[in-house]
KEKE-3310 file (N, C-alpha, C; in steps of 0.2 Angstrom, whole numbers, plus 5000, padded with zeros to 4 digits):
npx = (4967:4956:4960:4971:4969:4962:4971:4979:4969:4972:4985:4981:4972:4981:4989:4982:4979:4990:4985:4971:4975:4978:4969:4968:4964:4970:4982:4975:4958:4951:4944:4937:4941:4927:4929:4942:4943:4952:4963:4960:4968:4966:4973:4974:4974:4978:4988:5001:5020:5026:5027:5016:5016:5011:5002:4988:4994:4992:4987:4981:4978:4984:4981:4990:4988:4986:4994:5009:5021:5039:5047:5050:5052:5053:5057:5048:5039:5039:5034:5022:5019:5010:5005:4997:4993:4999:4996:5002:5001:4997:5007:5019:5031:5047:5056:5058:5063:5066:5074:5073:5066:5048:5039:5026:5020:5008:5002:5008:5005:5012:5008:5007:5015:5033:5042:5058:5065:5066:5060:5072:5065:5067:5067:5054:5047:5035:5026:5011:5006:5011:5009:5014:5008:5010:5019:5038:5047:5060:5064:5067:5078:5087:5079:5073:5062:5067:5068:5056:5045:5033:5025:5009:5002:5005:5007:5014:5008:5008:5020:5038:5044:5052:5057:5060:5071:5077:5073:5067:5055:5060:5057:5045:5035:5022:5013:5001:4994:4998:5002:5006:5003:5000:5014:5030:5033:5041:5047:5046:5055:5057:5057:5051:5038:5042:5044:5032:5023:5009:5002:4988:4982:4985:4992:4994:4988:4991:5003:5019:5019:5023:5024:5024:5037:5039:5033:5033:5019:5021:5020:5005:5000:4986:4976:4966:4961:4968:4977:4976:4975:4975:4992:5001:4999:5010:5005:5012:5021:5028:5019:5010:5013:5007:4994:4988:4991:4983:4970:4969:4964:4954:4944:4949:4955:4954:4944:4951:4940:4941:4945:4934:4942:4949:4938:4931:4927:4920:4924:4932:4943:4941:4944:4959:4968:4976:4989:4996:5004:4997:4986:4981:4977:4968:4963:4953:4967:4963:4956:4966:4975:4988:4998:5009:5024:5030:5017:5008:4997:4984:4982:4976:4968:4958:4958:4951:4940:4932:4934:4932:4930:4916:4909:4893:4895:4906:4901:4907:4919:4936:4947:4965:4979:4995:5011:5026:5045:5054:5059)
npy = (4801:4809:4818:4827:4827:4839:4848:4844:4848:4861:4861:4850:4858:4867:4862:4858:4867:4877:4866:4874:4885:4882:4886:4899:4913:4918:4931:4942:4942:4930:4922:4911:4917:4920:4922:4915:4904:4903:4904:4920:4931:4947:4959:4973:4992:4991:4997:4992:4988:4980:4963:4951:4937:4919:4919:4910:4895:4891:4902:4912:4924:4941:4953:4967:4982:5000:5001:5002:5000:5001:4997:4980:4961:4948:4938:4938:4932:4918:4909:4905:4894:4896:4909:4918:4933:4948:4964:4977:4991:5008:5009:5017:5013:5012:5003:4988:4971:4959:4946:4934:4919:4919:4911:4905:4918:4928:4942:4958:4971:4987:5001:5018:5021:5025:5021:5024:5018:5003:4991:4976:4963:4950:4931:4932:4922:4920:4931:4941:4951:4968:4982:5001:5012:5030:5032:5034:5036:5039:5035:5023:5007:4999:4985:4985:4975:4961:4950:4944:4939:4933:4943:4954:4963:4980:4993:5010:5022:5039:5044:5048:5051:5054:5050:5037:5019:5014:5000:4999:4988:4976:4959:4956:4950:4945:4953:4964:4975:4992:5004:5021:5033:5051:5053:5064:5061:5067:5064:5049:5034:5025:5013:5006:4999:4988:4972:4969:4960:4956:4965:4974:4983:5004:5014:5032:5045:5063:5065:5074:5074:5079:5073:5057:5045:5044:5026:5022:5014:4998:4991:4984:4978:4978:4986:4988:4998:5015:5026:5044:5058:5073:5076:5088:5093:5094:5102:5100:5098:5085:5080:5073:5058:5055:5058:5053:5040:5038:5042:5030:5021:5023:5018:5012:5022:5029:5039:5043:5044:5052:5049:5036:5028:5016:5017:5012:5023:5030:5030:5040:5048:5061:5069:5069:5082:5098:5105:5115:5123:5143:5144:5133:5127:5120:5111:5096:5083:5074:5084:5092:5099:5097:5102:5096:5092:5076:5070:5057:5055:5044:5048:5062:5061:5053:5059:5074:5067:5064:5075:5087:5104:5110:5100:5088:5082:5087:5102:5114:5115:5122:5121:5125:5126:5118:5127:5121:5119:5119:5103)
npz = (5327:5323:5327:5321:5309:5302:5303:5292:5279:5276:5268:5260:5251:5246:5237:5228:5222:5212:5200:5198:5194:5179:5173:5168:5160:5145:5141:5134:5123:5114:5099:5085:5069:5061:5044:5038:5048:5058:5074:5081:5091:5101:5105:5103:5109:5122:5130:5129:5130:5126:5116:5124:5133:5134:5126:5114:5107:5095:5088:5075:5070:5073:5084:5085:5088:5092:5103:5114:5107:5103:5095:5090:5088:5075:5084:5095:5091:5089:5096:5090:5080:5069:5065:5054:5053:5057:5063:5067:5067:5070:5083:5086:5082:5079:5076:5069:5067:5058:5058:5064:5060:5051:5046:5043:5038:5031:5030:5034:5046:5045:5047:5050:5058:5066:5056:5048:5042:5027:5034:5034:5029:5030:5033:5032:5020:5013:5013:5007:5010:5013:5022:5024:5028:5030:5038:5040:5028:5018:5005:4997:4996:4979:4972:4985:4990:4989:4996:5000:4987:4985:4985:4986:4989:4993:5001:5002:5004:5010:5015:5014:5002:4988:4977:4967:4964:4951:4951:4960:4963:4960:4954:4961:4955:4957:4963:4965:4970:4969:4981:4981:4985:4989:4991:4990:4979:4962:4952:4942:4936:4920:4919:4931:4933:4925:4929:4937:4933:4936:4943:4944:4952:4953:4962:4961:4966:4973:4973:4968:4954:4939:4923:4915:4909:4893:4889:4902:4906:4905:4889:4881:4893:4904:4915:4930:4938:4940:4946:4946:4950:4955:4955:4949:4932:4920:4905:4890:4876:4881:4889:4880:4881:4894:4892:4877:4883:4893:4884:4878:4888:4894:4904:4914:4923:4936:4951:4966:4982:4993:5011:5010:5014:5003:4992:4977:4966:4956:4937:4930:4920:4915:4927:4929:4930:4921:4928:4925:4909:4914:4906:4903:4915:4926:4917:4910:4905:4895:4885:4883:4869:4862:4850:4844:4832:4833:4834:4834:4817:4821:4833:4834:4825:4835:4847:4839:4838:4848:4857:4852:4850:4854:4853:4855:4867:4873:4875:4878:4880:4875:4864:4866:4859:4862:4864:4859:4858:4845:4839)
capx = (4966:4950:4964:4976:4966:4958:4975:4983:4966:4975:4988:4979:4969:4985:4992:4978:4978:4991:4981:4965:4977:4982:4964:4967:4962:4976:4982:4972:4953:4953:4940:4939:4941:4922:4932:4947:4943:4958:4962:4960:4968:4963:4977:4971:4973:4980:4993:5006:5025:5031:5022:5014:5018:5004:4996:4988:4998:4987:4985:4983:4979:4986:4981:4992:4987:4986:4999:5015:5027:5043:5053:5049:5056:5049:5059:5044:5033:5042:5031:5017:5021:5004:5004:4998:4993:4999:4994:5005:4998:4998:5013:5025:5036:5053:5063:5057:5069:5065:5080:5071:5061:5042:5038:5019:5018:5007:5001:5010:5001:5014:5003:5004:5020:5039:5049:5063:5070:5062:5066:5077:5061:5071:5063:5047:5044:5027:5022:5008:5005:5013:5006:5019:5005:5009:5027:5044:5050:5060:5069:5069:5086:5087:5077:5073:5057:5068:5067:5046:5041:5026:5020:5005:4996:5011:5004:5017:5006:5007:5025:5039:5044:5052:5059:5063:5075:5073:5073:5062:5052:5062:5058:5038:5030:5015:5009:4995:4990:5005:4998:5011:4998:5000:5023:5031:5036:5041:5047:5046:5060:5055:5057:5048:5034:5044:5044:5025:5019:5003:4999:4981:4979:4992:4990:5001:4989:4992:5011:5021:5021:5022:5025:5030:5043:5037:5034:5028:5016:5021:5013:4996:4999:4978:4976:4960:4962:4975:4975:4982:4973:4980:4997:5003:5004:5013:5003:5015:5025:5028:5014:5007:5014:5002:4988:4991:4990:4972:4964:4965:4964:4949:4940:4954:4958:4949:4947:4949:4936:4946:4938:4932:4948:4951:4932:4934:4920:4919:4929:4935:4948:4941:4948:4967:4972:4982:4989:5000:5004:4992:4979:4978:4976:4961:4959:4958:4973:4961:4953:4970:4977:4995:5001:5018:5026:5030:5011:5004:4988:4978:4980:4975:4960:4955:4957:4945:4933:4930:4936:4931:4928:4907:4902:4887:4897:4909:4900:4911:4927:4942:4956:4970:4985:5000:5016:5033:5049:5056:5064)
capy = (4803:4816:4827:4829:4826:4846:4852:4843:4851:4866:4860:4846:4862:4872:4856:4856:4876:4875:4864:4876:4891:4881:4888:4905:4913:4922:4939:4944:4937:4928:4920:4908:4921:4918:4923:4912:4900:4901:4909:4928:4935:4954:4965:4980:4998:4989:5001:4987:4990:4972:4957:4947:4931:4916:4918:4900:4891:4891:4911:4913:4930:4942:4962:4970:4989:5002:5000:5006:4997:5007:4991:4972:4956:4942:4932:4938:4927:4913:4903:4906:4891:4895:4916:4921:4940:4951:4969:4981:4997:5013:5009:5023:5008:5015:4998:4980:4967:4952:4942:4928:4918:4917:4904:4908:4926:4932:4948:4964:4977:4993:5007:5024:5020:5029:5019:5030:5014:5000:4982:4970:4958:4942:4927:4929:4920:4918:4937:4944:4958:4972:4988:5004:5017:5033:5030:5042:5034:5047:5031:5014:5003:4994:4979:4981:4970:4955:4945:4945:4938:4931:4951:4953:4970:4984:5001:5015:5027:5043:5044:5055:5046:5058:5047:5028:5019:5011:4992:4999:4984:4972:4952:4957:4948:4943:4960:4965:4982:4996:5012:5027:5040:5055:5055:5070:5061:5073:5060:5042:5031:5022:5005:5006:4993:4981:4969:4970:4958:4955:4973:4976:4992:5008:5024:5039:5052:5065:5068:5081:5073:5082:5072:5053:5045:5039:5021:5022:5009:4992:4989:4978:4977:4980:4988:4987:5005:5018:5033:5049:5063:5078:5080:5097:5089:5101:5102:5103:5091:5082:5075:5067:5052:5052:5062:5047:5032:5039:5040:5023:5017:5029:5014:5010:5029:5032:5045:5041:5047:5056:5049:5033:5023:5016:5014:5016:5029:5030:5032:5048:5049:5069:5071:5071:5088:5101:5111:5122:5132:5146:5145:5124:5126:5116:5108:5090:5081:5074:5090:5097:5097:5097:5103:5093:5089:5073:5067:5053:5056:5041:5051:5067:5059:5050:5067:5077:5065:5061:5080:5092:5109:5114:5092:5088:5079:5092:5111:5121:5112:5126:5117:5129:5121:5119:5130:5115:5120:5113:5095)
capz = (5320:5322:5330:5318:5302:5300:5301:5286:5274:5271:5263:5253:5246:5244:5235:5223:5219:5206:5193:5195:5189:5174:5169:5168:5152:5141:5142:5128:5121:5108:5095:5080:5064:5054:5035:5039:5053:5060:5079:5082:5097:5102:5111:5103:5113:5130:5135:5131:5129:5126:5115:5130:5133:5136:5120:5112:5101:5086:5084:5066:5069:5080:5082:5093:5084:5093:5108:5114:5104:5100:5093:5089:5083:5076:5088:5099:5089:5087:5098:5088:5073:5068:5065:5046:5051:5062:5065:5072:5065:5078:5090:5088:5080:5075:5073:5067:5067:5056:5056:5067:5053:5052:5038:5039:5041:5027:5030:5041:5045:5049:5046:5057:5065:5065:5055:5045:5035:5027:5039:5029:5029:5028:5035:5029:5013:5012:5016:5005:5009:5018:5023:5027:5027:5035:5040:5037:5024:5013:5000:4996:4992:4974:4974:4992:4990:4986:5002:5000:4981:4984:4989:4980:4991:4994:5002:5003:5006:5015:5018:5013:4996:4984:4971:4968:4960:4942:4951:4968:4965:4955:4955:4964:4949:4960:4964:4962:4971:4972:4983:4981:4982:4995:4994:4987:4973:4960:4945:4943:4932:4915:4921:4938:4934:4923:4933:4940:4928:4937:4944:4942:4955:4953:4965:4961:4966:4976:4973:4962:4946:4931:4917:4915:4906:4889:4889:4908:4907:4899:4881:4882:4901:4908:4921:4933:4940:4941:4950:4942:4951:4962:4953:4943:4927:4916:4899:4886:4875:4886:4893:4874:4882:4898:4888:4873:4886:4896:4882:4876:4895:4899:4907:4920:4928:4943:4954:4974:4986:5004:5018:5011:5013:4995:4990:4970:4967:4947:4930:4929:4917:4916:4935:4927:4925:4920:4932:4921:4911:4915:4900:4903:4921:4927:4908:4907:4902:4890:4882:4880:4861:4861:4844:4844:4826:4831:4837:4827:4814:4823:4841:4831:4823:4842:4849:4838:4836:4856:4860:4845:4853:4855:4852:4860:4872:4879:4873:4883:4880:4872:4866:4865:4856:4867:4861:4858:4855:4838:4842)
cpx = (4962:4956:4968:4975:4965:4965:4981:4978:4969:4980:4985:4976:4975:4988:4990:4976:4981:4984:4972:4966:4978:4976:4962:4965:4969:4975:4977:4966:4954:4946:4940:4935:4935:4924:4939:4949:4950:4958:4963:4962:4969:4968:4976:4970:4974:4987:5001:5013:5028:5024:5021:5015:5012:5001:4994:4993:4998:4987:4986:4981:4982:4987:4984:4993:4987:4988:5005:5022:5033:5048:5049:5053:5053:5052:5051:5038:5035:5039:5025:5015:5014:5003:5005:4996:4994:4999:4997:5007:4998:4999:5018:5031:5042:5056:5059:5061:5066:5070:5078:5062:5052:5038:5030:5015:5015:5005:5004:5008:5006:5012:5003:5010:5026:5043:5052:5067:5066:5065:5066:5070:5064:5068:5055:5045:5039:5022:5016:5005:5008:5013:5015:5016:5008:5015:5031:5046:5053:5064:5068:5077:5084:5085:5076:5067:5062:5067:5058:5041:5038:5022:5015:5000:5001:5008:5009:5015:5007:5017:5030:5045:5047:5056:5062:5068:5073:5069:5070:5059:5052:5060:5048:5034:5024:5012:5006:4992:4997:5001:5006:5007:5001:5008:5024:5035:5037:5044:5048:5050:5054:5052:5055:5043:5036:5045:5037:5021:5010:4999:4993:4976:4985:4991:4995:4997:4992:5000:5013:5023:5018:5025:5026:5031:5038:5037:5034:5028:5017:5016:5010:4997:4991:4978:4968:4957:4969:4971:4979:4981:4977:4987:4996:5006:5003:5011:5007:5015:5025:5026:5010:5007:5008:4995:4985:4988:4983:4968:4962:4965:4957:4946:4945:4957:4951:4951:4947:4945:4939:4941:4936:4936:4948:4944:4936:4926:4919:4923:4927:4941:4947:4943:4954:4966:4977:4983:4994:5002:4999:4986:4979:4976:4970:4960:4961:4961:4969:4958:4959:4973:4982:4997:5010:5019:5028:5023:5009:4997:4982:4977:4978:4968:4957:4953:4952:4941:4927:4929:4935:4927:4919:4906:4898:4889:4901:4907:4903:4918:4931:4946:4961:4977:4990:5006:5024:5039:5053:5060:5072)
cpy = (4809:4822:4830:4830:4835:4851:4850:4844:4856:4865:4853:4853:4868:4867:4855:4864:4877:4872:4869:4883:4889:4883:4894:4908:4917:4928:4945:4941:4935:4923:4917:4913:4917:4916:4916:4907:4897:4906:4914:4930:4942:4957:4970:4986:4993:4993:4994:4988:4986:4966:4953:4942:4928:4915:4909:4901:4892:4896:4909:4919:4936:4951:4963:4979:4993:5003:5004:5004:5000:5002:4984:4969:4952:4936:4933:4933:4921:4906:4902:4902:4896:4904:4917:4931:4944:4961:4971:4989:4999:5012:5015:5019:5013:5010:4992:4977:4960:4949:4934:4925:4916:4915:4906:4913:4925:4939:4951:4968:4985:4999:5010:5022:5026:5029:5025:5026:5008:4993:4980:4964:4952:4939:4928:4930:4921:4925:4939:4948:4961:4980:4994:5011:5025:5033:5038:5038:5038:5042:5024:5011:4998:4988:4978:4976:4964:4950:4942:4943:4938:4939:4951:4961:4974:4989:5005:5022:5034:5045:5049:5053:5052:5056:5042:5028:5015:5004:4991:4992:4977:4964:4952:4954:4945:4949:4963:4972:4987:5003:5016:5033:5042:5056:5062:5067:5065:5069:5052:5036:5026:5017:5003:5002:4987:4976:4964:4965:4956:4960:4975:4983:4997:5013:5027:5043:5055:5065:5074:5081:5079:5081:5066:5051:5041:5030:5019:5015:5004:4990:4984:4976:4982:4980:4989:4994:5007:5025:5038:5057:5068:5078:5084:5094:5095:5099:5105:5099:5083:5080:5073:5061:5049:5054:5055:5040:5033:5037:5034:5019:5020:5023:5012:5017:5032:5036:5042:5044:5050:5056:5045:5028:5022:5012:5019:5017:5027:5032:5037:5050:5059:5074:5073:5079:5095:5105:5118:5122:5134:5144:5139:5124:5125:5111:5102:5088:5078:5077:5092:5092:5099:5098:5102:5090:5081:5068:5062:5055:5051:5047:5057:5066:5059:5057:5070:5071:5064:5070:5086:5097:5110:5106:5094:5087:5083:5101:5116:5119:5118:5123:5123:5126:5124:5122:5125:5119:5116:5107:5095)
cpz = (5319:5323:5326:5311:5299:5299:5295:5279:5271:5266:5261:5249:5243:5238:5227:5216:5213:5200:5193:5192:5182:5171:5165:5161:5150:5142:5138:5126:5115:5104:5089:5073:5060:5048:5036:5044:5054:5069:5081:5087:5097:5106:5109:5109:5120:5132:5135:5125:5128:5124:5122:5129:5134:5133:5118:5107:5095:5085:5078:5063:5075:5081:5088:5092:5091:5101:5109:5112:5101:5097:5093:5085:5082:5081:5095:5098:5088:5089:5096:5080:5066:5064:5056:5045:5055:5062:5072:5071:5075:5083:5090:5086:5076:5074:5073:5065:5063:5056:5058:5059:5056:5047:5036:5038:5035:5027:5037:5040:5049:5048:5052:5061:5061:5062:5048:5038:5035:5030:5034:5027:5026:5033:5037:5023:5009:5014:5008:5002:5015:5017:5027:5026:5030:5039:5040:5032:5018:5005:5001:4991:4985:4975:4982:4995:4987:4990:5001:4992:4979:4987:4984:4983:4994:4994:5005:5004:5013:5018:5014:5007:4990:4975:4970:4963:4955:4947:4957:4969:4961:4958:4960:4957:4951:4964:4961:4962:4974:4976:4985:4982:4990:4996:4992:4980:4964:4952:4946:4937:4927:4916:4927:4938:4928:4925:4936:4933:4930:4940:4940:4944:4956:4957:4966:4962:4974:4978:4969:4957:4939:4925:4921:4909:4901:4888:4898:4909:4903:4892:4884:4888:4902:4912:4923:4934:4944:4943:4950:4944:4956:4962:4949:4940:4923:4908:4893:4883:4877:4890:4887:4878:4886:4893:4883:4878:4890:4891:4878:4881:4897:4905:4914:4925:4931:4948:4963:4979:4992:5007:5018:5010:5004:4995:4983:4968:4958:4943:4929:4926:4916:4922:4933:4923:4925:4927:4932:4914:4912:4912:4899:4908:4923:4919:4910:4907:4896:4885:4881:4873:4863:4853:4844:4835:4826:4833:4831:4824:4819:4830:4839:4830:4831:4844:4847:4837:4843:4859:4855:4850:4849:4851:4857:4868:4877:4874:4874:4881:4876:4870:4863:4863:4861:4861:4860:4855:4848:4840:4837)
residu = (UNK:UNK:UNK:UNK:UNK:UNK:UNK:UNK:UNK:UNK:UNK:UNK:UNK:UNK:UNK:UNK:UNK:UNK:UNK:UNK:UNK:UNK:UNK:UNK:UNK:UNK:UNK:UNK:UNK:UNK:UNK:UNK:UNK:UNK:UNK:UNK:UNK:UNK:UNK:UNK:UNK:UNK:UNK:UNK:UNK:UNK:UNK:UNK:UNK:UNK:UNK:UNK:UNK:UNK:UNK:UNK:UNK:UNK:UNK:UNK:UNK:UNK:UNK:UNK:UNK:UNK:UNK:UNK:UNK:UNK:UNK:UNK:UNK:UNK:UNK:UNK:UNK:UNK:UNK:UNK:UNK:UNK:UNK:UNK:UNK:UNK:UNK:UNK:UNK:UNK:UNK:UNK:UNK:UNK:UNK:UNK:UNK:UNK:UNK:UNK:UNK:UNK:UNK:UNK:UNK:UNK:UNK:UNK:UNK:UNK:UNK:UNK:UNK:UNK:UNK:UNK:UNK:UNK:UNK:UNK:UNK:UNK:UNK:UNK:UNK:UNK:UNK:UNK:UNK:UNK:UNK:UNK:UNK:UNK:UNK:UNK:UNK:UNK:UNK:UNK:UNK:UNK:UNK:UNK:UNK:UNK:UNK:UNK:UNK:UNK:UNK:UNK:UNK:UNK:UNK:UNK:UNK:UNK:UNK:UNK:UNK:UNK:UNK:UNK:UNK:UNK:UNK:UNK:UNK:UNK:UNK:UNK:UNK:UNK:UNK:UNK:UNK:UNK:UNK:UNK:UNK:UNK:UNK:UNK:UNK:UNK:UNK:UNK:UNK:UNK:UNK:UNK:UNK:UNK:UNK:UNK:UNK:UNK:UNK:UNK:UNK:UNK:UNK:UNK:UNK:UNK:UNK:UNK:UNK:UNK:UNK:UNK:UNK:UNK:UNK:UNK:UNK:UNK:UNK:UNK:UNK:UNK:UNK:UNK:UNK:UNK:UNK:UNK:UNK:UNK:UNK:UNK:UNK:UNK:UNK:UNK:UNK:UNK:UNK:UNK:UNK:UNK:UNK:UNK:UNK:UNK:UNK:UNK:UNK:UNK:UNK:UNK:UNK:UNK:UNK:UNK:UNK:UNK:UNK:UNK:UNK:UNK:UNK:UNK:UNK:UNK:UNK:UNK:UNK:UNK:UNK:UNK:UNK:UNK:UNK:UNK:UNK:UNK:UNK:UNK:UNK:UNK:UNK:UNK:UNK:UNK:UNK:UNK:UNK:UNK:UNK:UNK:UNK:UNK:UNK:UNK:UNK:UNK:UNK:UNK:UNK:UNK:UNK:UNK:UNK:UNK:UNK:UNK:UNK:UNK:UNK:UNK:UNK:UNK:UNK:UNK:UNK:UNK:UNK:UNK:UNK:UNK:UNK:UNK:UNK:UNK:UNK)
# end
């Protein structure tokens, strides 16, 4: 028995090796999320070309940002009952396939990537929020938020955006924050936040607006802050409406700070301004006096009372009446 014993140890120890891999740690570190005590896994900047396999079960968040993803589906998450936020910000992503359902996704994060068209986002009900920062996107289809209801934080920023269609964001009545600011959008339809009955934050600076369409902004809809700076708005006529709707919002038009993400700095409804014709250029939109025929007496009154050239309030102010062709 002594003789033959020492050589049946190695395989008992090979025998037992299995169960002390089943220890391994996961591809990725992971931590229980402080704000939302739920489990956080970290793929962040790994040089990785394909969701990893091995993740836990429970993920309930899941950053896989700055990698080399040129395509995804949620069928890749599929084993992850558990997934409410996934970040896939700065991949070079050109296509996301949601067909495969992910019931508890709420938040997606695709900011800084390639896509050229917006995913069909079907199977997932329960999304939130979704980020499309810094994209190509040159168009959105009729009602293309209709898979997504419960959307409540929509960032279209930064992308290549040059005009929506009336019903861009039909049936979104639990949204809350729209960013459009930085497209080339160059007009914006009537009916474009009908819908938005709970919309509290609007950002359209930094496009090519120059004018919008009367009746714009929903009657008695209060808004938190809107953001109206850094377009060439053409002072004429034709901007009463926006001119009109500032000055009884002053307290909601904010100007955005560049460089501090969206930190909302101060009310500056005096930030909106002209940037044509010549002899308005740089004025206000609220210092400019529009002489239009059909302007009502109270927005007349308001005007010079708040904006009366050489007040204490604005000394310097000029108002140079705008020229209207007869209606």
């Amino acid at each position: 028995m002594a003789m033959w014993f020492p050589a049946l140890l190695p395989l008992i120890l090979a025998a037992l090796q299995p169960a002390a891999s089943s220890t391994d740690p996961p591809p990725c570190p992971w931590e229980m999320n402080k704000v939302k005590d739920i489990v956080e896994v970290n793929c962040t900047g790994q040089n990785l070309s394909a969701v990893p396999a091995g993740l836990p079960k429970d993920t309930g968040i899941l950053l896989l940002n700055a990698n080399s993803l040129l395509s995804v589906s949620t069928a890749a998450f599929q084993p992850l009952p558990a997934l409410q936020d996934l970040d896939l910000s700065d991949n070079g992503l050109r296509a996301v396939d949601t067909e495969t359902p992910l019931p508890s996704l709420k938040e997606l994060l695709l900011s800084r990537n390639a896509l050229e068209a917006l995913p069909a986002l079907r199977g997932l009900p329960a999304l939130t929020r979704l980020a499309l920062a810094h994209n190509k996107l040159q168009a959105l289809a009729p009602a293309a938020f209709h898979a997504v209801p419960q959307l409540q934080d929509l960032d279209l920023q930064g992308n290549g955006l040059r005009t929506l269609p009336e019903d861009a964001f039909a049936e979104l009545r639990a949204l809350k924050d729209l960013d459009l600011s930085d497209n080339t959008l160059e007009e914006l339809p009537g009916g474009l936040l009908r819908d938005l009955e709970a919309l509290e934050t609007l950002w359209l600076s930094g496009n090519r607006l120059r004018a919008l369409p009367s009746g714009f902004f929903p009657e008695g809809h209060l808004f938190a802050y809107v953001f109206l700076t850094e377009n060439p708005w053409h002072c004429d006529c034709g901007l009463v409406y926006l001119r009109s709707w500032i000055l009884r919002n002053e307290g909601s038009v904010y100007e955005p700070e560049r460089g501090l993400g969206k930190t909302k700095v101060e009310v500056a409804p005096e930030k909106v301004l002209c940037h044509s014709p010549p002899e308005h250029q740089q004025k206000p939109i609220i210092r400019f006096k529009p002489n239009c025929g059909h302007m009502g007496n109270e927005d007349e009154e308001e005007y010079e009372y708040m904006y009366e050239e050489g007040s204490p309030e604005n000394p310097l102010v000029t108002s140079l009446p705008a020229t209207c062709p007869p209606s």
